[in-house]
ZAMAR-144937 format. One record per residue (C-alpha): x, y, z. Coordinates in Angstrom, 1 decimal. Layout:
@X = X Y = Y Z = Z
...
***
This chain:
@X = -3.6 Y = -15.7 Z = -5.6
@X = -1.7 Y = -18.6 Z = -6.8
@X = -4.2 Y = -20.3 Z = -8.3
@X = -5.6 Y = -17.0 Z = -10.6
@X = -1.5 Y = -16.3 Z = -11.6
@X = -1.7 Y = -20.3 Z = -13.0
@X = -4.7 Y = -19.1 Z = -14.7
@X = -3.5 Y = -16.0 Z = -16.4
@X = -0.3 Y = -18.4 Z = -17.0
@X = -2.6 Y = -20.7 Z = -19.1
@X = -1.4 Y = -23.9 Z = -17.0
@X = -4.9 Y = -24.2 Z = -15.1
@X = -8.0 Y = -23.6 Z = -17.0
@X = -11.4 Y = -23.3 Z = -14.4
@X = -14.4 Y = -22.2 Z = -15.0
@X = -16.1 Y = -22.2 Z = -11.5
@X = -19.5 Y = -21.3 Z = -10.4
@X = -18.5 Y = -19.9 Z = -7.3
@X = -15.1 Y = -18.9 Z = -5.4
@X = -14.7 Y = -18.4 Z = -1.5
@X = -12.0 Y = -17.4 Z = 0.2
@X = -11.4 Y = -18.3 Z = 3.9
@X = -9.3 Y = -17.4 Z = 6.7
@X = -6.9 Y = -14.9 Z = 4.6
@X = -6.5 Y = -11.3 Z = 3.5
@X = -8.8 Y = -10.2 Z = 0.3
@X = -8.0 Y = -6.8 Z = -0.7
@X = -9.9 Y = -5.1 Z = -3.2
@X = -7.2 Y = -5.3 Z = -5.7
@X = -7.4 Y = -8.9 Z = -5.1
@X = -10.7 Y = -9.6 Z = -5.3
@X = -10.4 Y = -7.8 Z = -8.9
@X = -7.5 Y = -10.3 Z = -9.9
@X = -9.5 Y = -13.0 Z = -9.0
@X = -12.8 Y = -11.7 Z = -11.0
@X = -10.0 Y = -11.4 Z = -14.0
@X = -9.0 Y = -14.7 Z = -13.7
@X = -12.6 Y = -16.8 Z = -13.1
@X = -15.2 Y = -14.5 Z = -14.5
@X = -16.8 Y = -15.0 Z = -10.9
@X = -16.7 Y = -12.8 Z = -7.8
@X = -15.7 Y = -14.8 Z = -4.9
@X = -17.3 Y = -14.8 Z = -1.4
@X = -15.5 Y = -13.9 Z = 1.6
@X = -16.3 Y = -16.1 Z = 4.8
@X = -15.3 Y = -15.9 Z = 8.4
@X = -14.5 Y = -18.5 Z = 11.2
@X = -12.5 Y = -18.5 Z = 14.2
@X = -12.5 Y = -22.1 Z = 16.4
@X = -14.3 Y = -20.2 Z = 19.4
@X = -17.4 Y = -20.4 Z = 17.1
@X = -17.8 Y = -17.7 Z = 15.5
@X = -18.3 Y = -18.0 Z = 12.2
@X = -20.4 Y = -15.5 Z = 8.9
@X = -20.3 Y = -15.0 Z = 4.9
@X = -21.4 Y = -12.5 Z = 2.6
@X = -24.1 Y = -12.6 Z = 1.0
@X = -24.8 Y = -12.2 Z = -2.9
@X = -24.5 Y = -8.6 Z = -2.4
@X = -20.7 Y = -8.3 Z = -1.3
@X = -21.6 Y = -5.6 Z = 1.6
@X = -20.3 Y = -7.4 Z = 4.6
@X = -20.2 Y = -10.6 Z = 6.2
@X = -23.3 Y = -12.2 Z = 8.4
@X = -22.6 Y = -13.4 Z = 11.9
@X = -23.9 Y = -16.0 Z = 12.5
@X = -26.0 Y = -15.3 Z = 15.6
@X = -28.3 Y = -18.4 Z = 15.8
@X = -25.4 Y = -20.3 Z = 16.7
@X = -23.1 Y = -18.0 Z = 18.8
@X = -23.8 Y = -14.7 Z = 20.5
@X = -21.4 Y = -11.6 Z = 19.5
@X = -20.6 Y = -8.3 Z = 21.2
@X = -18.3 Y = -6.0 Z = 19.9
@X = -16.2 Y = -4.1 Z = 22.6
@X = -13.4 Y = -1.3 Z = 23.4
@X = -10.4 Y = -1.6 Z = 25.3
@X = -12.1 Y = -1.3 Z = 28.3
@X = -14.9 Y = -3.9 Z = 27.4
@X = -17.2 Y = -1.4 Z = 26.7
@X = -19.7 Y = -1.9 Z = 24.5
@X = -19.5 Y = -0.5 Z = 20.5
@X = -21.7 Y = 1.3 Z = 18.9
@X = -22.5 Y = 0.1 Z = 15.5
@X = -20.8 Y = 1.5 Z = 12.9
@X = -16.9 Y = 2.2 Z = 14.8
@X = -14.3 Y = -0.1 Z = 14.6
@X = -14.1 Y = -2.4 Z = 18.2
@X = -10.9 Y = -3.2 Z = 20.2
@X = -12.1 Y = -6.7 Z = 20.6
@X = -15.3 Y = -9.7 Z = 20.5
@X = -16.5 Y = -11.3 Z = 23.4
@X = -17.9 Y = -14.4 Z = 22.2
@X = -20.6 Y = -16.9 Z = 23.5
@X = -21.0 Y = -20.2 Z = 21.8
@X = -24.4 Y = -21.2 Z = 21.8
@X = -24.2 Y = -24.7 Z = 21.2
@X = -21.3 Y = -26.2 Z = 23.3
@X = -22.6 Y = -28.3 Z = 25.2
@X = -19.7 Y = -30.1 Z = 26.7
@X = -17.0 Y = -27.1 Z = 26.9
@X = -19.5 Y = -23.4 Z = 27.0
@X = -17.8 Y = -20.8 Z = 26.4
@X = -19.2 Y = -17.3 Z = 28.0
@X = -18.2 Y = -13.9 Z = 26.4
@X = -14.7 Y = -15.7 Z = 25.4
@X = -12.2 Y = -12.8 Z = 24.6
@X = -11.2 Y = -12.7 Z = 20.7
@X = -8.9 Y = -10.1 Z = 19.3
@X = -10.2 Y = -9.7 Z = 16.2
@X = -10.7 Y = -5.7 Z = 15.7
@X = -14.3 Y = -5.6 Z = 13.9
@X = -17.0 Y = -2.8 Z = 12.5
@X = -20.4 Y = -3.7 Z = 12.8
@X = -22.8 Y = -2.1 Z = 9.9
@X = -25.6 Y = -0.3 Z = 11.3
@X = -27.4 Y = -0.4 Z = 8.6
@X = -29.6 Y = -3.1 Z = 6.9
@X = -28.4 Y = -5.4 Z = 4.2
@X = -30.3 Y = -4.9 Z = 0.8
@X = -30.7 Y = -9.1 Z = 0.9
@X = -33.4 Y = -8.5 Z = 3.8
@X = -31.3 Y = -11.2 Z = 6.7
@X = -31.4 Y = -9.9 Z = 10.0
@X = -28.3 Y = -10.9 Z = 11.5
@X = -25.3 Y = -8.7 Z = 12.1
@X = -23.0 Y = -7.6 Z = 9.7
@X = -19.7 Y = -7.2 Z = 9.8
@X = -19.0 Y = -4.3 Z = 7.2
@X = -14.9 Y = -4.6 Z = 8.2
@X = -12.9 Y = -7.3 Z = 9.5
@X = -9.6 Y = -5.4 Z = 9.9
@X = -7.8 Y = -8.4 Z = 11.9
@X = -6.4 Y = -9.3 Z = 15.1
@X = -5.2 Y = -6.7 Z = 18.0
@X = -2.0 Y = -8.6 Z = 18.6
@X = -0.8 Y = -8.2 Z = 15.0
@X = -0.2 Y = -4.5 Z = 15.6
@X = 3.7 Y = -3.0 Z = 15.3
@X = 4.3 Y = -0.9 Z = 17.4
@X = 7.0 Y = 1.9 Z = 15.9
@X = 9.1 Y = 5.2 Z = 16.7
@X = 6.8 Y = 8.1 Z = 16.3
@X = 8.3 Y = 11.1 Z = 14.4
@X = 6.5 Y = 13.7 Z = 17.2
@X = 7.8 Y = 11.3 Z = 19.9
@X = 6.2 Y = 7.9 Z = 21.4
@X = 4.8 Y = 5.1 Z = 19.3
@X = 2.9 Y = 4.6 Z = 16.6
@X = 0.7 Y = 1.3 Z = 16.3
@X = 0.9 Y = 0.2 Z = 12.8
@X = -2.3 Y = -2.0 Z = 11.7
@X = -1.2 Y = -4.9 Z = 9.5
@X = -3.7 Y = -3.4 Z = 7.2
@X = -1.6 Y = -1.1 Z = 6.0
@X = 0.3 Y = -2.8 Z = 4.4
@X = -2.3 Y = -4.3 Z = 2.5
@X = -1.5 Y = -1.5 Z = -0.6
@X = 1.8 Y = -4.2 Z = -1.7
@X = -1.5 Y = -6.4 Z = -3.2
@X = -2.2 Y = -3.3 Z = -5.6
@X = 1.3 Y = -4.5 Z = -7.7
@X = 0.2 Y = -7.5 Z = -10.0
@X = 3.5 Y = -9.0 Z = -9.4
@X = 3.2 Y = -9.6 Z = -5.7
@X = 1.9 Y = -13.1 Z = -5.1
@X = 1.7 Y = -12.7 Z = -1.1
@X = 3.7 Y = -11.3 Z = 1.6
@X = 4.8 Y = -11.1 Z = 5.2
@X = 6.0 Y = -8.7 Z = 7.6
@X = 8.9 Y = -9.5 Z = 10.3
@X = 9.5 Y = -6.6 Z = 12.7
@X = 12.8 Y = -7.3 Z = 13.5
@X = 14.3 Y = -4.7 Z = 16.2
@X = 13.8 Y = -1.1 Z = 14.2
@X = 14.1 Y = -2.9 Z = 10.4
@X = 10.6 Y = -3.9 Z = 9.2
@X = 11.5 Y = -6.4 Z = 6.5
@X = 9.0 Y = -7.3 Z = 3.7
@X = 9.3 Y = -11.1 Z = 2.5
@X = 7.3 Y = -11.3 Z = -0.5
@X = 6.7 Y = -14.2 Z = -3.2
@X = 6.7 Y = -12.8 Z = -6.6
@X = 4.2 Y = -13.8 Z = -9.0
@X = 3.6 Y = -14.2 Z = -13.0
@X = 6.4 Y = -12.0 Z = -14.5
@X = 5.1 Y = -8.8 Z = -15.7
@X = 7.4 Y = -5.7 Z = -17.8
@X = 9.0 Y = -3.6 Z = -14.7
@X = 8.4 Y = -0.6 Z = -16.1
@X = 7.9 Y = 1.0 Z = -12.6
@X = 11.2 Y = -0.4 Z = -11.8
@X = 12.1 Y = -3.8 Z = -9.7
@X = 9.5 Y = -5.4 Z = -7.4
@X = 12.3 Y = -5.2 Z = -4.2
@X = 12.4 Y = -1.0 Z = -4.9
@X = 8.8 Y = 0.0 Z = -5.2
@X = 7.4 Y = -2.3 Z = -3.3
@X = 9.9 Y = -1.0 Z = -1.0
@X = 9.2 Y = 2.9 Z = -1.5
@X = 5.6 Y = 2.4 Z = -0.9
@X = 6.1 Y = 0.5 Z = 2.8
@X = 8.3 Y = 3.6 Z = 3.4
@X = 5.7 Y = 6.3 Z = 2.1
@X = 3.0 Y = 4.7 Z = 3.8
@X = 5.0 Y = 4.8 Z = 7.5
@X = 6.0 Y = 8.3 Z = 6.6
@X = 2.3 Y = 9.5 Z = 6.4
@X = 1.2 Y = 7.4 Z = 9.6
@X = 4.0 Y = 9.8 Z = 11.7
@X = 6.5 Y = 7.0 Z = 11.6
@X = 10.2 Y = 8.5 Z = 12.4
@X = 12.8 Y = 7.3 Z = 9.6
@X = 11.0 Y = 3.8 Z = 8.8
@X = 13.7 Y = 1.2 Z = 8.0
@X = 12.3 Y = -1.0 Z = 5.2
@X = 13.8 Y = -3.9 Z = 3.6
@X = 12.5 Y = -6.5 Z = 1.1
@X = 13.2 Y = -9.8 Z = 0.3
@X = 11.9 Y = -11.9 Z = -2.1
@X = 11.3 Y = -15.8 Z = -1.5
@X = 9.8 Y = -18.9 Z = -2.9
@X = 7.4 Y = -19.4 Z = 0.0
@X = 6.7 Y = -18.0 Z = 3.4
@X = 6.4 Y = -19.9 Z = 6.5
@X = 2.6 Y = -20.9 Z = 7.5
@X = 1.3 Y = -22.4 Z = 11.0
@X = 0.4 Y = -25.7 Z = 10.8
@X = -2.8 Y = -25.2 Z = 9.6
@X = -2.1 Y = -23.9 Z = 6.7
@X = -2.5 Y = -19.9 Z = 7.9
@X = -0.3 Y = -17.4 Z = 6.5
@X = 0.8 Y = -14.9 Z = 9.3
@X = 0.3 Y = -11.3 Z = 8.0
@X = 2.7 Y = -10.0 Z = 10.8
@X = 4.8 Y = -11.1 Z = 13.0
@X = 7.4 Y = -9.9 Z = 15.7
@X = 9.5 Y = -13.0 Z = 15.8
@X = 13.2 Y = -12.1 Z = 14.1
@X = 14.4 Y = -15.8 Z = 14.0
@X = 11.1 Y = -16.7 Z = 11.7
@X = 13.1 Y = -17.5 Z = 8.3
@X = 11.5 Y = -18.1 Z = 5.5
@X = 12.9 Y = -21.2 Z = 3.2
@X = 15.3 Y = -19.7 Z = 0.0
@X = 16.2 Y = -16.7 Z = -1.1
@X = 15.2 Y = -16.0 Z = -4.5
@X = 17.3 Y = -15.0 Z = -7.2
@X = 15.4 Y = -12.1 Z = -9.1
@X = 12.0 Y = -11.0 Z = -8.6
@X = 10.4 Y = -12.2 Z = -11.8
@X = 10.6 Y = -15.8 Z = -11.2
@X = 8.4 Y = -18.0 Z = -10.0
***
């Protein structure tokens, strides 16, 4: 997103033909900011290093596995096979076209629905109508009737709705869940300041998943740590993972 805030900013001016995003979370609400700011609606495309890669097509219904170059099965817990259409516990992926290191039904923990149904552009392969993330990104959290609750980092994908949220993180750290975000273009508060509502609606949303008194802080930052390829880590469990300044205020950049 920090290329369509510069362009609502009026310091980058791009007129592209066509946007893809890669390797990172693209809510709805983002994909609109991104049609706002290019006049383009971008394509979403997947890859993992196993081999598994796909992209949507010009219709925007799902991404296309690539299956002429690496087989796909969508399983449960118990490796069980998936019926099309409910959302998998895990893939079990067989490159193809490795010659010199195969990989047979390799375990990935990316939790994935399969679309049972056609595409309207006529392709055959499988489509991936959700790509909700990876199994070992889940929080696991007191449960107000007792237990846990698993928490899908996907629920915390409503902070993109605010237009003044640029990206964000999530550190469990013990019981406190705190919420590192990077603010983006300043916009009127009228909803009051980013740290509080983006705060309340964290809190809400564990409230309505059966989470027993959610402990919720947010901090704002210039940047959030990234792996060394670049990836931004939706989730993470690691308390000692600090982010580089604090920011003073939530409408700067």
């Amino acid at each position: 997103m920090w290329l369509a805030d510069e362009q609502h900013a009026g310091r980058l001016r791009m007129s592209p033909r066509m946007l893809v995003t890669v390797g990172e979370l693209r809510t709805p609400e983002m994909t609109g900011r991104l049609i706002d700011a290019f006049g383009v609606r971008p394509f979403d495309v997947y890859g993992c290093t196993e081999g598994l890669f796909g992209s949507e097509c010009e219709y925007h219904q799902g991404i296309h596995l690539f299956e002429d170059t690496t087989l796909v099965e969508n399983v449960d817990g118990g490796g069980r096979p998936v019926p099309a259409g409910q959302p998998g516990a895990r893939l079990l992926v067989t490159n193809l076209h490795n010659l010199v290191q195969p990989l047979l039904r390799l375990e990935v923990t990316d939790l994935v629905t399969l679309d049972p149904d056609p595409c309207p552009c006529g392709r055959p392969l499988v489509r991936a109508a959700a790509i909700h993330g990876r199994s070992d990104d889940l929080l696991s959290l007191p449960a107000r009737a007792g237990g846990r609750v698993a928490v899908h980092p996907l629920q915390f994908a409503l902070l993109t709705r605010d237009p003044q949220l640029r990206e964000f993180q999530v550190v469990q750290d013990g019981p406190v869940l705190r919420i590192l975000v990077v603010p983006g273009r300043a916009v009127a508060d009228g909803d009051g300041p980013l740290e509080a509502r983006l705060g309340q609606a964290v809190t809400r949303q564990l409230q309505r998943l059966g989470v027993r008194d959610p402990q919720v802080t947010v901090e704002c930052r210039h940047q959030l740590p990234r792996s060394a390829g670049g990836k931004l880590k939706l989730v993470t469990a690691d308390p000692t993972a600090q982010p580089v300044p604090l920011v003073r205020g939530a409408s700067g950049n």
